[in-house]
N, C-alpha and C positions, 0 to 999 in steps of 0.2 A: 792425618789427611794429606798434609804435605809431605811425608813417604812415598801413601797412595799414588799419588798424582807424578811425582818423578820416574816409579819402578812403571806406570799405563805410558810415561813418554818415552821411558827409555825402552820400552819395549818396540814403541811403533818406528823408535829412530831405529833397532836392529833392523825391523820388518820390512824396513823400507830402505835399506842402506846408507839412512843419514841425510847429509845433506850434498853428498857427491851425483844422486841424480838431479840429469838436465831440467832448467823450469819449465819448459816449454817441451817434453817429448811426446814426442812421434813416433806410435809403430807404423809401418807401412807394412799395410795387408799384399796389394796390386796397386800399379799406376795409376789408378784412379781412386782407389779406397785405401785411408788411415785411420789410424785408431789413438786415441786418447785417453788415458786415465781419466775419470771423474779428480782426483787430487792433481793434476795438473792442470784441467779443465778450470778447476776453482782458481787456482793458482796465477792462471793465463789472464782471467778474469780480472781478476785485482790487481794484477800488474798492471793489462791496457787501462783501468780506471786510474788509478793512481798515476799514472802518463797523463792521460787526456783531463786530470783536474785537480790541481794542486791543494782542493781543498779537502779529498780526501785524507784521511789516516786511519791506521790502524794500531788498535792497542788489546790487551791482553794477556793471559800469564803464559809465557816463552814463547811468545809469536817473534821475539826479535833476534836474542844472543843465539837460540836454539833452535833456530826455521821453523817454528810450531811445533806440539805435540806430535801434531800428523804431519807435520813439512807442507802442511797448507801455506804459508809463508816463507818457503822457501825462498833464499835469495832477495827477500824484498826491501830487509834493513839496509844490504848492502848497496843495493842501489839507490834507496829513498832515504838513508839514514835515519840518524834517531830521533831529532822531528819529526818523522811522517810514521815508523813503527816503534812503537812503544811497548814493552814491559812492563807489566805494574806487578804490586806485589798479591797473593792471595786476600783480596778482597772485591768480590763481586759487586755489592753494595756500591762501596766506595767506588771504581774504575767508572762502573757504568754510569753512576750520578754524575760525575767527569764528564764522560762523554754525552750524554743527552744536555747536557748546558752547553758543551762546546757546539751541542745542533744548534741549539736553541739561538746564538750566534751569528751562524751560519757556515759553521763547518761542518765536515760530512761523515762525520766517524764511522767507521767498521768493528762492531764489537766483538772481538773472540773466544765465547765459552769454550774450555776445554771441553765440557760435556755439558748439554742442555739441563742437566738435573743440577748442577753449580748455579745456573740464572735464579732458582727459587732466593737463595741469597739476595739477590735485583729484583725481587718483582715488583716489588712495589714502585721502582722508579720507573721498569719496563712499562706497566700499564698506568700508573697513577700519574706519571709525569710526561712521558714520551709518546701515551698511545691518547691520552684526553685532554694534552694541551691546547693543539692547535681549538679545539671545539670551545672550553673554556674562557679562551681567549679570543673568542670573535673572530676567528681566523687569520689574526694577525700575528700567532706565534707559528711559525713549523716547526718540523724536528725531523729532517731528513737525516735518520740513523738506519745503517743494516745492526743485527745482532745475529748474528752466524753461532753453530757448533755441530758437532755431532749430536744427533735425537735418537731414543730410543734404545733399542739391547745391543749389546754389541756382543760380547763370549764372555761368561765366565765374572759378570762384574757386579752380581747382587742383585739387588731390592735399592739400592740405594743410587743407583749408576745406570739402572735401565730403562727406567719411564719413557711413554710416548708425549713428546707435550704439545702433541697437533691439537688434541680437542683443548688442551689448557687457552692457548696463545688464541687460536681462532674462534675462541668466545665471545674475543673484546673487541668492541667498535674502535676504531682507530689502529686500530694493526690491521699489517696485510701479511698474509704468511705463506711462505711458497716453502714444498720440499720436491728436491730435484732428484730422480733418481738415477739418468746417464748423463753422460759428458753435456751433450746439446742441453740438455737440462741446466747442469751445474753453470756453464758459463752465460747460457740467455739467462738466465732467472738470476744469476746472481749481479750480471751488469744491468740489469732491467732494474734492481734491488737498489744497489747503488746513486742511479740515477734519480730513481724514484723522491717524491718529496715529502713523503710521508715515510714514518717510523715501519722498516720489512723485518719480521722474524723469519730468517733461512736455517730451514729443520734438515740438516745432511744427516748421512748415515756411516757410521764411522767401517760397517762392514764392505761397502762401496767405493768407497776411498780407492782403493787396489786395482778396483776393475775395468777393465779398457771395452770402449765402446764405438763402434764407427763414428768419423763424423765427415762432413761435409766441409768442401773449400768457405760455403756460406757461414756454416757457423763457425771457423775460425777468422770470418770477417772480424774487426776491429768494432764494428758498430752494428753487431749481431748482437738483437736482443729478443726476450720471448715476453710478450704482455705477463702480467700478474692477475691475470681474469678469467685466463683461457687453458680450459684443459687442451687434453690431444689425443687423438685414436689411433691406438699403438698395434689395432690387430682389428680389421672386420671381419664381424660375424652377422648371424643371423638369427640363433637361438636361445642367446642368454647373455646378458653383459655383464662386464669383471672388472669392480670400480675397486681403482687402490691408489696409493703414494708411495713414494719412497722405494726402499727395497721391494713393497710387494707390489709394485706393476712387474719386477724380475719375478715373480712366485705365477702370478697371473699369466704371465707371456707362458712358460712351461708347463702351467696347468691346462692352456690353450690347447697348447701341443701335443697336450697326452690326449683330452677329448677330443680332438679332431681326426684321433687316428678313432675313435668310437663312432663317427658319427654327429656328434655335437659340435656344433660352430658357435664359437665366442668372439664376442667382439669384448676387447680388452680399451680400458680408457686410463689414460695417467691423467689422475685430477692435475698437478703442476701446482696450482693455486687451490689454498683450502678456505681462505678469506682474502677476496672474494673469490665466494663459489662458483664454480662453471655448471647454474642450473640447465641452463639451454641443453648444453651436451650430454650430463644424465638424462634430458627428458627425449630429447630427440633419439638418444640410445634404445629407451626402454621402448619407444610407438613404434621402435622396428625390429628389437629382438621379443621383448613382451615378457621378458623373464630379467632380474638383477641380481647379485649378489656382491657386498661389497666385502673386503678385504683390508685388514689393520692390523697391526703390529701391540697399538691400543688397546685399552683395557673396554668392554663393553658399554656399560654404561655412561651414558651420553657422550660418545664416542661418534668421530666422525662418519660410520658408519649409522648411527642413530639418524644424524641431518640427512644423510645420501637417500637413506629410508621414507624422512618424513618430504623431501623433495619430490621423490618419486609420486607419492602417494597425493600428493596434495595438487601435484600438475597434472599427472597421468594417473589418476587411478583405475580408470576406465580401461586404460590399455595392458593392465599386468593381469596375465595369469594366474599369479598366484604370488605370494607375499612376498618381497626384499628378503633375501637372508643376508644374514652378517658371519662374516668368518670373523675372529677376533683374537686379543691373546687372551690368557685366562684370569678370571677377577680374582689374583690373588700376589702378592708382592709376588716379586722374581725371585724363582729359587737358587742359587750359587751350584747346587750340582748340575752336570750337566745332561743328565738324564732327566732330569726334572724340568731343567730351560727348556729342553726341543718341547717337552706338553705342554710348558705356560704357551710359548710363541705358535702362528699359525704356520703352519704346513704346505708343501705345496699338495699332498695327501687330501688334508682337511679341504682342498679346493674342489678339488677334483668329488670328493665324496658328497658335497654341500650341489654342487651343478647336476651330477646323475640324479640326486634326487628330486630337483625340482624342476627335470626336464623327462622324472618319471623312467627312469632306466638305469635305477639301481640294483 
């Protein structure tokens, strides 16, 4: 396993040229528009926190000597030293029980899953001790902890390495769970995270990392943050809404694209936050396009797609034409070939094919 885990780092340090790129870069598109990596977005993020409050830290396996798996910590040892970024050895368990006591204190840890399918090692501390303390406790304990990694498939990494664990985390009362899928995302959602005084699980997407995204003078503000409650309408439409997280509001925006040149207008929603849910904004969605479909990376069954479903139905059922679909990935582990991945995962095909149908113009 500790093979595994060196040859997945030392791959992302080639992919990404190490630790020689800037923390902070900037493409500039025009004078008035730039662009941001989601990995430097995250990066920007942690650094203004760990500035503005000395009780953050961050620990995890090579978040320090080796600027992260992904360079998500890049440069942050050196400037915050090795009191504030920590190493520890492979053990999930152990690290995270560390840190949910250091909350428990009143420090502000930052946990760093190399991969979200490494936390099952933690879960028991993640929900049993950090997400049901404060309630246990009459509201005299917190456990203001972020627990960050990559969620979900990334290329080529198995059955063991690819899980979605949005429906896992945002099961449990006491967690709030955001996954961020562009820059504005990545840095509101992850200083909003931080701040926050309750235990955030942050679901990134290690395929996202790479990809640069406009942003605004506003969200490179210092004290630019995005609620943890609130989705956002990434595309209006009028004849069918396209509810996703993560990578797939990028699958949805494209799928927009293709049926808009048919005729079909989608209004596209990035939930942001999956506990808590942005009921308002599916339901207000659905009383004005009157058709849904939601979109996961997730395995079907009781899958966030399931809740987005039973939302619909239970606020507005009067106003849908015809029933919630779910695009999903397939019920069955992930296959390692990669002919087989593209049919586990959802498509932006499989979008597009799912919408003409239930807009009757297949």
């Amino acid at each position: 396993m500790q093979s595994f885990r060196k040859l997945g780092a030392l791959y992302q340090r080639l992919a990404v040229g190490g630790a020689n790129v800037p923390a902070t870069a900037l493409r500039g598109m025009s004078s008035a528009v730039q662009e941001m990596t989601v990995r430097d977005a995250l990066n920007s993020a942690l650094d203004e926190e760990m500035g503005r409050d000395e009780n953050v830290f961050l620990l995890g396996e090579e978040v320090a000597d080796y600027q992260g798996a992904y360079k998500i910590t890049r440069g942050l040892l050196q400037k915050y030293g090795e009191k504030r970024i920590k190493d520890t050895p492979i053990t999930e368990a152990g690290f995270t029980g560390i840190a949910v006591g250091a909350a428990f204190t009143g420090l502000k840890p930052i946990v760093e899953f190399m991969t979200w399918n490494f936390s099952m090692q933690a879960i028991d501390q993640i929900i049993n001790s950090a997400a049901k303390t404060l309630y246990m406790s009459a509201g005299q304990i917190s456990c203001p902890i972020v627990f960050r990694g990559p969620n979900g498939a990334a290329a080529g990494v198995a059955a063991q390495h690819s899980q979605c664990f949005a429906a896992w985390y945002s099961h449990c009362p006491g967690l709030k769970v955001v996954a961020p899928y562009d820059s504005e995302d990545a840095r509101g959602l992850m200083k909003g995270a931080i701040r926050d005084p309750d235990p955030v699980v942050v679901l990134e997407n290690e395929i996202l990392y790479g990809q640069s995204f406009p942003i605004t003078p506003q969200v490179l503000d210092k004290d630019f943050t995005i609620p943890l409650n609130k989705a956002k309408v990434m595309r209006e439409g009028t004849d069918v809404t396209l509810v996703g997280f993560g990578k797939m509001v990028g699958y949805n925006l494209e799928a927009a694209g293709i049926l808009a040149q048919e005729g079909i207008s989608c209004e596209v929603i990035n939930l942001r936050s999956l506990r808590p849910l942005d009921r308002e904004a599916i339901t207000t969605s659905v009383r004005k396009t009157h058709r849904m479909v939601s979109v996961e990376e997730g395995w079907p069954q009781s899958g966030i797609g399931a809740e987005i479903a039973a939302v619909a139905m239970e606020e507005c059922f009067d106003e849908l034409d015809g029933p919630v679909e779910r695009v999903t990935g397939a019920d069955v582990p992930m296959p390692y070939a990669a002919n087989l991945e593209k049919l586990a995962l959802p498509q932006v095909e499989d979008v597009v094919k799912v919408v003409k149908r239930i807009c009757n113009k297949s």
